[in-house]
C-alpha positions in Angstrom: 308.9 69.2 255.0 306.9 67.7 252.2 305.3 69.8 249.3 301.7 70.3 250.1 298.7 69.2 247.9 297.2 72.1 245.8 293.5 72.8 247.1 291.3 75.7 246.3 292.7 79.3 247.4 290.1 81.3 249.4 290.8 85.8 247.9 288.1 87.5 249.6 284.8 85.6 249.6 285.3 83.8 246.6 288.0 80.5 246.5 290.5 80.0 243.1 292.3 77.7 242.0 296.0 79.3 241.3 298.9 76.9 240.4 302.5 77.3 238.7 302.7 76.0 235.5 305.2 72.7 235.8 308.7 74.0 235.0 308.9 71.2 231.8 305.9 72.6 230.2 306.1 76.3 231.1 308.4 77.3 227.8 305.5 75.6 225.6 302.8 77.0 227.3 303.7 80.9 228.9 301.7 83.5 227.1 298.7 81.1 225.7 295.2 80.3 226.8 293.4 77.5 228.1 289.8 76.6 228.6 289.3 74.9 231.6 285.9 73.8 233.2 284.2 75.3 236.4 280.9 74.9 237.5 279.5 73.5 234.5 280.8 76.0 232.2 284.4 76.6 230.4 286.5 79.6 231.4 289.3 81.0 229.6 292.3 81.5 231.4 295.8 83.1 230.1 298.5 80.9 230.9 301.5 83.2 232.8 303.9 81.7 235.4 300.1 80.6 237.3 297.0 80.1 236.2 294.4 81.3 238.0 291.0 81.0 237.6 287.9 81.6 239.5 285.9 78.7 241.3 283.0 81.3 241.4 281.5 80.2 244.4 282.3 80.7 248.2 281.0 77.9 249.8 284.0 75.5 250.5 282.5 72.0 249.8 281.6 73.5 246.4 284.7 75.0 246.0 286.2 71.2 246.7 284.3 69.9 243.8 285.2 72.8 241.7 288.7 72.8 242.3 288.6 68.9 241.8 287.2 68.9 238.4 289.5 72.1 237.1 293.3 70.8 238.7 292.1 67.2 237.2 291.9 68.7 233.4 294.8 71.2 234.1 296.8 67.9 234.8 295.4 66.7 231.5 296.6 69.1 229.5 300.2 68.9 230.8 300.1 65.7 230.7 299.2 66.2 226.7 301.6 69.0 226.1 304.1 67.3 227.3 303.7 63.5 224.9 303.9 66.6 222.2 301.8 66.7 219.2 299.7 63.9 217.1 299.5 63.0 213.9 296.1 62.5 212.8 295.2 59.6 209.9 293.3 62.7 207.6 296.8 64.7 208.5 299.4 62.3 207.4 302.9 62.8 207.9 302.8 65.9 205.7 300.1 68.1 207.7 296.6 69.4 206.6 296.1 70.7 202.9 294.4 73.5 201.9 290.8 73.3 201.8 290.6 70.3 204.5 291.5 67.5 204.5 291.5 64.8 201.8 291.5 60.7 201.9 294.4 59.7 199.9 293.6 56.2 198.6 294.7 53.8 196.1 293.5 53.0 192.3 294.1 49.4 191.6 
């Protein structure tokens, strides 16, 4: 038997998305927070062995969308934990000074 496809979890009369945190990103990740978008607006969500988060509607075509647009930028984030951290050009390969960051240039 096949793993099935995450879809929206109906508790009560209102539907959640509730999914385990991959097992390559869940050391990185356990204990913080994400914002993730539902219904037009961001919700903050701890991140434990699942996240879950509510869809806050009941209907289940909504709840479709929803769920859709949530799971896609949970996937994103993953996806970003996992190529690890970037090195922005006002950064450089030393990390941010104090007081912001600084173009570094040349004098000729």
């Amino acid at each position: 038997m096949g793993l099935a496809m995450p879809k929206p979890v109906l508790i009560g009369k209102t539907f959640y998305l509730r999914i385990h945190i991959p097992l390559d990103v869940t050391e990185r990740v356990q204990g913080g927070k994400i914002s993730i978008p539902v219904g037009g607006a961001f919700k903050v969500v701890a991140l434990k062995k699942t996240v879950k988060v509510s869809l806050r509607t009941s209907d289940p075509l909504e709840a479709k969308k929803r769920f859709t647009e949530a799971y896609t930028a949970l996937l994103q984030h993953w996806d970003a934990v996992r190529a690890g951290p970037c090195i922005s050009i006002s950064q450089g390969l030393t990390g941010p000074r104090r007081g912001g960051s600084r173009w570094v240039g040349f004098r000729f």
